[in-house]
C-alpha positions as CSV (number, residue, x, y, z in Angstrom):
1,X,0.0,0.0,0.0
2,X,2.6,2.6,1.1
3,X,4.3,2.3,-2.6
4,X,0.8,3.3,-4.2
5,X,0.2,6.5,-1.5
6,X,3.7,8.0,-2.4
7,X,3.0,7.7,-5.9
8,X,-0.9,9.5,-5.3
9,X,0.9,11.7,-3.3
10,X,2.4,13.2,-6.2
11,X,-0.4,13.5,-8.3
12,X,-2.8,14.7,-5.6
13,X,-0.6,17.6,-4.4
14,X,-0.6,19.0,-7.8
15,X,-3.6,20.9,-6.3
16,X,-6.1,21.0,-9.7
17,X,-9.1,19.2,-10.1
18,X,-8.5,17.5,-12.6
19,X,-4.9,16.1,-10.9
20,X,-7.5,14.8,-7.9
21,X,-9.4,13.7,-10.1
22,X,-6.4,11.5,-11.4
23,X,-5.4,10.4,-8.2
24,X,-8.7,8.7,-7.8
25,X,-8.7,7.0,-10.5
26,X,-5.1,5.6,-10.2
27,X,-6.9,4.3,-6.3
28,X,-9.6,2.8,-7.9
29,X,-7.8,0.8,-10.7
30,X,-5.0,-0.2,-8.4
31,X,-7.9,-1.4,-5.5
32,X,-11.2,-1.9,-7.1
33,X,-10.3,-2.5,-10.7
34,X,-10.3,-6.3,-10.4
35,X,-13.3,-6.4,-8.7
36,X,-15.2,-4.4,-11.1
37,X,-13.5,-6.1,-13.8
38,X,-15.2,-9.4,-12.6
39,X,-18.8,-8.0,-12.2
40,X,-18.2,-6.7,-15.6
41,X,-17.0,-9.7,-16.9
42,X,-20.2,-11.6,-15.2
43,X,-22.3,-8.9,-17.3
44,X,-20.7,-9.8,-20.7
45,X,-21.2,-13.1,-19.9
46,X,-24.9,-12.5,-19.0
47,X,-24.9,-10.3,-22.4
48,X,-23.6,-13.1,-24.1
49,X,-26.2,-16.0,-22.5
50,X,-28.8,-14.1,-23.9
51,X,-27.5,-13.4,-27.1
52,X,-26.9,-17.0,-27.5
53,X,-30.9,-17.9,-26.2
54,X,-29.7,-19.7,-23.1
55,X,-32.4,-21.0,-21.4
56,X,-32.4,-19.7,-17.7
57,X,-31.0,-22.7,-16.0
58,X,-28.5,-23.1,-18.4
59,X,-27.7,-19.8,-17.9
60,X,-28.0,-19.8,-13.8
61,X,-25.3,-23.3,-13.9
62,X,-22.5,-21.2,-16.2
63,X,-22.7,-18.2,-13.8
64,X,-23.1,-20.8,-10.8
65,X,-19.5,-22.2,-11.8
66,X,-18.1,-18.9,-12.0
67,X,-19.6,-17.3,-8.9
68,X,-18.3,-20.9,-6.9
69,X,-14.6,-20.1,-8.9
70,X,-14.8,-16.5,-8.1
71,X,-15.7,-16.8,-4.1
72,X,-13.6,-20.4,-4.2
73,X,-10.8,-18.1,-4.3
74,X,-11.4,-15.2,-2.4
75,X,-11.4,-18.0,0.4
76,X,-8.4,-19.0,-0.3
77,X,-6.1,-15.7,-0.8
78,X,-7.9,-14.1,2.2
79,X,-5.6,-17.2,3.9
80,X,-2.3,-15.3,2.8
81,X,-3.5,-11.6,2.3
82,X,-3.5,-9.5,5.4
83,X,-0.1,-11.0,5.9
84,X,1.7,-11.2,2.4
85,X,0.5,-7.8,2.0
86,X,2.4,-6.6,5.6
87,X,5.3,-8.6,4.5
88,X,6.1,-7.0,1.0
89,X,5.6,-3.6,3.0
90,X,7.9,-4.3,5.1
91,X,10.2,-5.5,2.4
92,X,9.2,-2.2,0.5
93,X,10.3,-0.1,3.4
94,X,13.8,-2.4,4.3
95,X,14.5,-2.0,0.5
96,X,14.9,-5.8,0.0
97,X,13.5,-5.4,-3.8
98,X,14.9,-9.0,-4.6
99,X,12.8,-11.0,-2.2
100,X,9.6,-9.4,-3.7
101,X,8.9,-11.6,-7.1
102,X,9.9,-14.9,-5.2
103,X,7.3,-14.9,-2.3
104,X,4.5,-13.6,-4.9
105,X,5.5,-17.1,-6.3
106,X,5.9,-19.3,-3.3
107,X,3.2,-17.8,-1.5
108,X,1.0,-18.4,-5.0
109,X,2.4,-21.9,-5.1
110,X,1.3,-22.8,-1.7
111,X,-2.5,-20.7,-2.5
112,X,-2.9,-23.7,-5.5
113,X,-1.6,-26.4,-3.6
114,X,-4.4,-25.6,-0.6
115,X,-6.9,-24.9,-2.6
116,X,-6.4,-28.1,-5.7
117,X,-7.3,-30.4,-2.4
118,X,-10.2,-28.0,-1.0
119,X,-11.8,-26.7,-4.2
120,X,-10.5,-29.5,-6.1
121,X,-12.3,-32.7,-4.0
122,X,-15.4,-30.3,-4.2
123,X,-15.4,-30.0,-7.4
124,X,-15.0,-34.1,-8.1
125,X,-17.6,-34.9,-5.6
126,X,-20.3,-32.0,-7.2
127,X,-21.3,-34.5,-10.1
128,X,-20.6,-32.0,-12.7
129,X,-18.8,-33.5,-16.1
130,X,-15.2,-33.3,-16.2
131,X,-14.7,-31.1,-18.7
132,X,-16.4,-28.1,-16.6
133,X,-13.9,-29.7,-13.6
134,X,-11.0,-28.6,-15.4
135,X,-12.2,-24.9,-16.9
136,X,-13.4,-24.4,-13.2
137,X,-9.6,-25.4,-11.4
138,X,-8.4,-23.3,-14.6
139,X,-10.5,-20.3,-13.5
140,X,-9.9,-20.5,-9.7
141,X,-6.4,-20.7,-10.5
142,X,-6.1,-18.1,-12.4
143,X,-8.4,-16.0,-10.2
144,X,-6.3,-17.1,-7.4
145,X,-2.9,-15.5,-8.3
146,X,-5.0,-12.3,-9.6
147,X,-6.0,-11.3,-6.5
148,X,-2.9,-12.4,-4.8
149,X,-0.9,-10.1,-7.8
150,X,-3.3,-7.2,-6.2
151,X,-0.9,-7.4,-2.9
152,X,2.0,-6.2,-4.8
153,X,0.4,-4.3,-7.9
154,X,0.1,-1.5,-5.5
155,X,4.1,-0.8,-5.2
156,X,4.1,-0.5,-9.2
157,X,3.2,2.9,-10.6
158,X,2.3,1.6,-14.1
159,X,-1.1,2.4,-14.2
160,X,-2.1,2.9,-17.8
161,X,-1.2,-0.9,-18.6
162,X,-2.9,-2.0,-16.0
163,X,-5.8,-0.3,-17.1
164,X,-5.2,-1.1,-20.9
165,X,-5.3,-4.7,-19.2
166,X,-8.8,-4.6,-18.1
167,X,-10.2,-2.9,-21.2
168,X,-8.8,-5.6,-23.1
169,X,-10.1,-8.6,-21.4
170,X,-13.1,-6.9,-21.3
171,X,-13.2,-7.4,-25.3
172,X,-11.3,-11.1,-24.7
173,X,-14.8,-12.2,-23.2
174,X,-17.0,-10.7,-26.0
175,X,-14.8,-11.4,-29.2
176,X,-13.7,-15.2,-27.7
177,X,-17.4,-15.5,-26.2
178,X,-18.9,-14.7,-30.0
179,X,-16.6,-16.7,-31.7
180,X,-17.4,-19.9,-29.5
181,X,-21.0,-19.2,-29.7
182,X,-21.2,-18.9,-33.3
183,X,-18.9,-22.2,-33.5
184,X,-21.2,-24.3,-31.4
185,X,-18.1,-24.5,-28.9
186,X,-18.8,-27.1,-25.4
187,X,-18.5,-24.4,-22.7
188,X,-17.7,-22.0,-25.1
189,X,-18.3,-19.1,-22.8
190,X,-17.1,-20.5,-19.6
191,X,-13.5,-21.1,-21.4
192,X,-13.7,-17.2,-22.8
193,X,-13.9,-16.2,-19.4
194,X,-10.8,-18.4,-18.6
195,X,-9.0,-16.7,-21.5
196,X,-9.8,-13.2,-20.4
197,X,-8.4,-14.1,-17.0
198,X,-5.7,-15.9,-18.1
199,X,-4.5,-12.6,-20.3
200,X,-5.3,-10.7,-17.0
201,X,-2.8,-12.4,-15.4
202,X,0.4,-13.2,-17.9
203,X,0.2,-9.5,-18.2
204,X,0.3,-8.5,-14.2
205,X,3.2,-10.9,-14.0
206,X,4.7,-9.0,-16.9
207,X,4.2,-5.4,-15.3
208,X,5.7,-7.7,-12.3
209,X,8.7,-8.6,-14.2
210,X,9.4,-4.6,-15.1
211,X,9.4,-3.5,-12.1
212,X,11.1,-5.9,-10.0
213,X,14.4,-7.8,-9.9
214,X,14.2,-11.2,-11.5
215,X,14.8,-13.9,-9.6
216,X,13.8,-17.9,-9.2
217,X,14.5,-18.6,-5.9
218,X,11.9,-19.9,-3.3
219,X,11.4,-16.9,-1.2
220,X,8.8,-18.3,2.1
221,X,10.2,-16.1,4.2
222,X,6.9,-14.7,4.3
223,X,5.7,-17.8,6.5
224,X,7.5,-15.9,9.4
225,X,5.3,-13.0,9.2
226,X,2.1,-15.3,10.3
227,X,4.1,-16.0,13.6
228,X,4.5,-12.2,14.0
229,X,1.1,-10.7,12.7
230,X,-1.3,-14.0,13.4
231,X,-4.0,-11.3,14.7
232,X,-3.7,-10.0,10.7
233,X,-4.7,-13.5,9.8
234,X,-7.7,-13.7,11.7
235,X,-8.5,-10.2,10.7
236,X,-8.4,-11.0,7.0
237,X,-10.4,-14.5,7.9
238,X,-13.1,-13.3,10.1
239,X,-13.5,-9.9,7.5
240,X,-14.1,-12.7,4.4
241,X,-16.6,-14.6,6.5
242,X,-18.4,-11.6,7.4
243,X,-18.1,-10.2,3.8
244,X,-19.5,-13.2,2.1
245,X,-21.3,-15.7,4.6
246,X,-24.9,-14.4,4.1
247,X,-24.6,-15.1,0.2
248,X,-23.6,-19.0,0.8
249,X,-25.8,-19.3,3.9
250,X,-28.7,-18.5,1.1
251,X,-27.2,-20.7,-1.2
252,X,-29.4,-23.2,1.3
253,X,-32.5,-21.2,2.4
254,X,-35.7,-20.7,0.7
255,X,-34.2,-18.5,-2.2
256,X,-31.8,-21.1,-3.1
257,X,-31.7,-23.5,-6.2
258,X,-30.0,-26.3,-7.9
259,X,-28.0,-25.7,-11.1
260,X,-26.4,-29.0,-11.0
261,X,-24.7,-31.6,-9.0
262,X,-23.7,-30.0,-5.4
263,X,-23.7,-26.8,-6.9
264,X,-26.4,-24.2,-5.8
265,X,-27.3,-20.8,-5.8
266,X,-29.8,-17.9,-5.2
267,X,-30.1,-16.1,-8.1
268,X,-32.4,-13.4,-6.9
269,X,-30.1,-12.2,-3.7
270,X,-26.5,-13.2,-5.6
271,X,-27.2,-10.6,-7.9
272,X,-28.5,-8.0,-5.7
273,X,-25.7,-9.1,-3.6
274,X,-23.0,-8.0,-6.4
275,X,-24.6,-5.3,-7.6
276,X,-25.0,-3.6,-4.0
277,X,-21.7,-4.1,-3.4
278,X,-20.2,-1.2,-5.9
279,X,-20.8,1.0,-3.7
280,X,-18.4,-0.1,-1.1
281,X,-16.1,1.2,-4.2
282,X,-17.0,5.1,-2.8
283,X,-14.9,4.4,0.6
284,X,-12.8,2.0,-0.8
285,X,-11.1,4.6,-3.4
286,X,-11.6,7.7,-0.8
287,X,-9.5,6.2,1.9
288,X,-6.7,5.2,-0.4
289,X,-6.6,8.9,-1.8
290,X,-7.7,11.3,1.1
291,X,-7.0,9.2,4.2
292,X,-3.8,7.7,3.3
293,X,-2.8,10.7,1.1
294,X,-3.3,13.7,3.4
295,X,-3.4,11.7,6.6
296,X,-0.2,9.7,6.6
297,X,2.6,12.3,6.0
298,X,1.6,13.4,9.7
299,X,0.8,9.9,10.8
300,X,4.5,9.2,9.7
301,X,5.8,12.3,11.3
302,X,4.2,11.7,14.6
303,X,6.0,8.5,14.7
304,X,9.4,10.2,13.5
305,X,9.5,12.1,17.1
306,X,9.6,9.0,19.0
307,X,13.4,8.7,17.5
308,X,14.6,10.8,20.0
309,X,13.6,13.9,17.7
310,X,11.1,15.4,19.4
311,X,10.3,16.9,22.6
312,X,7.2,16.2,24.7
313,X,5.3,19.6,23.6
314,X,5.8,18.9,19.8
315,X,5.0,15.5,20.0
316,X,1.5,16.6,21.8
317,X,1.2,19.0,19.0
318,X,1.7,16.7,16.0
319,X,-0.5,14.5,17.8
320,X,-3.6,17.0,17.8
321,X,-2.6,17.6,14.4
322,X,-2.9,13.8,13.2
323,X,-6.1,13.2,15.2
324,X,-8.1,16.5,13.6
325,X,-6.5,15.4,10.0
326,X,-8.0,11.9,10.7
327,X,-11.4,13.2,12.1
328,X,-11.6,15.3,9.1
329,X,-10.6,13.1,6.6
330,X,-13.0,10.5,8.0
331,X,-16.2,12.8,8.2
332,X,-15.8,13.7,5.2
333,X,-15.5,10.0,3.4
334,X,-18.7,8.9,5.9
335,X,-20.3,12.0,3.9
336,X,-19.8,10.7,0.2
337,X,-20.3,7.1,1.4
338,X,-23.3,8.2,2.8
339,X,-24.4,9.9,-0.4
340,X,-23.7,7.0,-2.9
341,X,-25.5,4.7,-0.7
342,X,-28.7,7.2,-1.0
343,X,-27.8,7.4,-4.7
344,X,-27.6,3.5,-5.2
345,X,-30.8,2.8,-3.1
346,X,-33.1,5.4,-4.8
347,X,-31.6,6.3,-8.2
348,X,-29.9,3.2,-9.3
349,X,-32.5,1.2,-8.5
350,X,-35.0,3.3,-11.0
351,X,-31.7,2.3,-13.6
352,X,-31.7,-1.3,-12.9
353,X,-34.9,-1.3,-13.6
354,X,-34.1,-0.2,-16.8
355,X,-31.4,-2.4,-17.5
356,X,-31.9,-6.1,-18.7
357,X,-30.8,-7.7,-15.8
358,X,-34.8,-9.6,-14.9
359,X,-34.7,-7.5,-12.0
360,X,-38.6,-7.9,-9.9
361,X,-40.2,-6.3,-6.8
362,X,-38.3,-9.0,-4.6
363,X,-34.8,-8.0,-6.0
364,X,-35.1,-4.6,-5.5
365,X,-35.8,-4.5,-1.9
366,X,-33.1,-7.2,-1.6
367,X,-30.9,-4.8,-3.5
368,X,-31.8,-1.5,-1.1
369,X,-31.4,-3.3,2.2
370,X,-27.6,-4.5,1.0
371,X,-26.7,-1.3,-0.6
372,X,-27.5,0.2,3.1
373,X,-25.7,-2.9,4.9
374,X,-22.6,-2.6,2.2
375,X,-22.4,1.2,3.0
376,X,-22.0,0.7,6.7
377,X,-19.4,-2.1,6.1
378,X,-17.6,0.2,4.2
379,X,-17.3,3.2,6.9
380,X,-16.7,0.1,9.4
381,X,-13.9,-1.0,7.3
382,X,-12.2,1.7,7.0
383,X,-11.8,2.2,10.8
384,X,-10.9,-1.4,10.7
385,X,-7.9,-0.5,8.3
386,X,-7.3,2.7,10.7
387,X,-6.7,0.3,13.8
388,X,-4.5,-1.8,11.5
389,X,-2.6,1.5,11.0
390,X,-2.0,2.1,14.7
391,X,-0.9,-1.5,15.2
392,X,-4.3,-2.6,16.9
393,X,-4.4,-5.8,15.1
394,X,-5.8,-7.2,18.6
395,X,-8.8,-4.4,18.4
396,X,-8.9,-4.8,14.8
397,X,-9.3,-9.0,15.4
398,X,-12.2,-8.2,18.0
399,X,-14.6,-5.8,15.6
400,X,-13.8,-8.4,12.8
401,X,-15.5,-11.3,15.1
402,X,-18.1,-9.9,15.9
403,X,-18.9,-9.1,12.4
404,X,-18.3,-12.1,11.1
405,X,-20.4,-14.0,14.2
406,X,-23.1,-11.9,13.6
407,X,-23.7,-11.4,9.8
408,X,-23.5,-15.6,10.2
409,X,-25.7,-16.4,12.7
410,X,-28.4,-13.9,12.0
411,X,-28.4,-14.4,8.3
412,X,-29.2,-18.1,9.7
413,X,-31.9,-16.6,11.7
414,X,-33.7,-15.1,8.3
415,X,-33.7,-18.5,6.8
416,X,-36.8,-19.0,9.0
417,X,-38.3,-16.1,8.6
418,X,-40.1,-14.3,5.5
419,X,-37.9,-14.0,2.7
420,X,-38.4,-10.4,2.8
421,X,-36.0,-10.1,5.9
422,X,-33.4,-11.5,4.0
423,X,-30.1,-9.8,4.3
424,X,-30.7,-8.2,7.3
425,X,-28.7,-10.4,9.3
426,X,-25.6,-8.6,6.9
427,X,-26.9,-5.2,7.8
428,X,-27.2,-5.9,11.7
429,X,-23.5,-7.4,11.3
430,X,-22.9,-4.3,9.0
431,X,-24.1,-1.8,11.9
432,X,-22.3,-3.9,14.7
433,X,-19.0,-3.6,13.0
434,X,-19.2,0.2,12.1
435,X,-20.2,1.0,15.9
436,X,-17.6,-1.5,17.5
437,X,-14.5,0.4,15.4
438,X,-15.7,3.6,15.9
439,X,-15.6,3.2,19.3
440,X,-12.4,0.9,19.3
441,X,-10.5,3.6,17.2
442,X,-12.5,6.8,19.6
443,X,-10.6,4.6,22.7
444,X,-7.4,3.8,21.2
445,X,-6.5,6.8,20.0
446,X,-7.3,9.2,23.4
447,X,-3.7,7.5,24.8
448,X,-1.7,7.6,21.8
449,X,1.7,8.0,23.9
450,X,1.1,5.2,26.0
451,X,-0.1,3.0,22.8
452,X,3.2,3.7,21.5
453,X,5.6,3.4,24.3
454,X,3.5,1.5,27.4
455,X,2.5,-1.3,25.6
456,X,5.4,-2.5,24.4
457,X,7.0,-5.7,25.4
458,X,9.5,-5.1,28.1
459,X,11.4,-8.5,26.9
460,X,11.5,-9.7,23.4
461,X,9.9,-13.4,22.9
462,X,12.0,-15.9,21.6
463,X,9.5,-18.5,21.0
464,X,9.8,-20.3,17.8
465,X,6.3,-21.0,16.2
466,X,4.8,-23.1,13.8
467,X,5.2,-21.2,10.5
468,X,8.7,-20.4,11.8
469,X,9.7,-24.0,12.0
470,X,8.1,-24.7,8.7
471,X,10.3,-22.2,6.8
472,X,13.1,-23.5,8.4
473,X,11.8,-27.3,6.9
474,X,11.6,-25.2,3.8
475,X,14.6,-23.6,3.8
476,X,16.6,-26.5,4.9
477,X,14.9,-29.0,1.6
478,X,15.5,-26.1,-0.5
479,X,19.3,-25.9,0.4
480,X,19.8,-29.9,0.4
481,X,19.1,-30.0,-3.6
């Protein structure tokens, strides 16, 4: 993250509108490009069903395999994420360029190992025919090490290819998608949707390749990091089950359906579900730019004067400094988060309307309630990402259970209920998490000098754990050949 803030930094401090402007955009392709690149890659593929006269559950089974492939590995680089992406800052900051390229691939290689033996044994036990089994492990594969490539896309300032990327596999879907519709191709559309991803990702490694040093060492180093940061684990684990346990839980209630073999889904909320979800985009992009932009030079500085720089009154005045820059900052991104969720539930509903997407009475509510519960989670998030900033990952750990305990146990509770309170176990969750890091982040940040200094550990543990040992195992196989 910190290599993308310097690099807004410079664009945003240019002071025009039209440099802001800029800035944002560089956020949101760096951050929310290859999520919207998937929703709009469902789209074309929706486009495409229909122009092909796909009956609706032969359309609901092809978007069924790629929703599974799509969440299937979310799951799975959530494992790695929160940590992988503190251990390339690090590396970032120490200036250890070299060990950057080898752990994206070791810590990809050990993403595809865990998930060919979860994902995979699903797959072969769902019933499905084994040509869809392979095109699915292709897709999750390749989603897989996209996502991962996210972590340390964010260091590399070449934005307009990675932007040139998307566009273009954009027009991958639709030119391979008409071409294997017009040829009568088996899973013609499923396997454009692998090529667009595969193109995706040959040219992230590429940007990759230009920007850091080549080498083809093992690098798991990395694996020492979850010793050190395992509350950063649970964050990222507890955040994904949260995030995404109300759409599987419905997967299995009264909205759900079978599209073949173990495969189900609920049409009717999934889409809601992703639709509702852009507007987490709005916070998202805002915190990148004006949090981390404006608010990190004095977050950085404030730390400076602990070096033995600074004397008592001028770290007291930094620190009022920081706090009103974050207040600010943070009022200001609740404000526009609050106004594109208003937008979203009252506006973009009249378009969706419009658009030829099926969407009834039933999805529209469905699609108001989440576009309220999304626009909390993304306020509540950003605090979340705040306490990560000030090293609360054991604050940060707490709001994150809660959410994730709650959006799964009362979205369990709706099952028996009338499907119009649906997805209001995500918004209780939604509201629970916003109010428990407000007030986590309101608390931790009224002692700041004794966060800093006080609770720091008086003796340094020597303790070796278990991801420690296993790099040494690592390490030591790698050496012996």
């Amino acid at each position: 993250m910190a290599g993308l803030g310097f690099e807004l930094r410079k664009v945003y401090n240019k002071g025009s509108f039209l440099a802001k402007q800029k800035a944002y955009g560089y956020a949101g392709i760096i951050y929310v490009g290859p999520m919207i690149l998937g929703i709009l890659l469902i789209l074309a593929v929706v486009y495409l069903s229909v122009f092909g006269r796909f009956g609706n559950s032969e359309r609901d089974h092809l978007l069924g395999l790629i929703s599974y492939s799509i969440l299937a590995s979310l799951a799975i680089t959530n494992i790695f994420s929160m940590v992988v992406t503190r251990y390339v800052s690090d590396m970032l900051y120490e200036e250890k360029f070299e060990k950057i390229l080898p752990s994206y691939f070791s810590s990809g290689a050990m993403m595809l190992g865990i998930g060919f033996v979860s994902y995979g044994l699903f797959l072969f036990l769902s019933g499905i025919p084994l040509l869809e089994i392979v095109l699915n492990l292709l897709l999750f594969s390749e989603l897989c090490l996209i996502w991962h490539a996210v972590n340390y896309l964010t260091a590399v300032k070449d934005y307009r290819s990675i932007l040139k990327t998307f566009a273009m596999a954009i027009l991958i879907t639709l030119g391979a998608g008409f071409l294997a519709l017009s040829l009568s191709i088996p899973y013609g559309l499923l396997l454009s949707t692998c090529i667009a991803y595969a193109y995706i990702l040959i040219q992230m490694i590429r940007i990759m390749y230009r920007y850091f040093p080549k080498s083809y060492e093992a690098n798991f180093e990395f694996l020492i990091w979850f010793d050190e940061y395992f509350n950063l684990f649970k964050v990222g684990i507890y955040l994904f089950i949260g995030l995404f346990a109300h759409i599987v839980i419905n997967w299995f209630g009264p909205l759900s359906k079978g599209i073949g073999g173990l495969f189900r889904t609920a049409p009717v909320y999934d889409v809601s579900a992703m639709l509702a979800y852009l507007v987490t985009l709005v916070s998202t992009v805002s915190f990148v730019v004006s949090v981390e932009v404006v608010f990190y030079p004095k977050f950085r500085k404030y730390y400076q004067l602990y070096d033995g720089v600074g004397s008592v009154d001028k770290i007291n005045q930094t620190e009022v400094d920081m706090l009103r820059t974050l207040r600010n900052e943070l009022k200001y991104l609740s404000w526009k988060q609050l106004l594109a969720t208003l937008l979203a539930m009252f506006v973009g509903i009249v378009l969706l309307g419009v658009l030829p997407l099926g969407f009834n009475s039933q999805m529209k509510g469905y699609f108001q309630t989440l576009c309220l519960g999304y626009g909390l989670y993304a306020v509540g998030n950003v605090n979340l990402l705040l306490l990560l900033y000030f090293v609360d990952y054991e604050g940060g750990k707490d709001c994150a259970k809660w959410f994730a305990g709650i959006s799964v146990i009362f979205s369990i509770l709706t099952q028996f209920m009338d499907t119009s309170f649906i997805g209001y176990g995500f918004l209780l969750a939604s509201l629970i998490l916003y109010l428990t890091t407000s007030a986590r982040l309101t608390e931790y940040t009224k002692d700041l000098p004794y966060r800093v200094l006080g609770s720091q550990d008086v003796v340094s543990r020597e303790e070796v754990g278990f991801f420690t040992k296993l790099y040494n195992t690592l390490e030591a196989r790698g050496n012996d050949e």
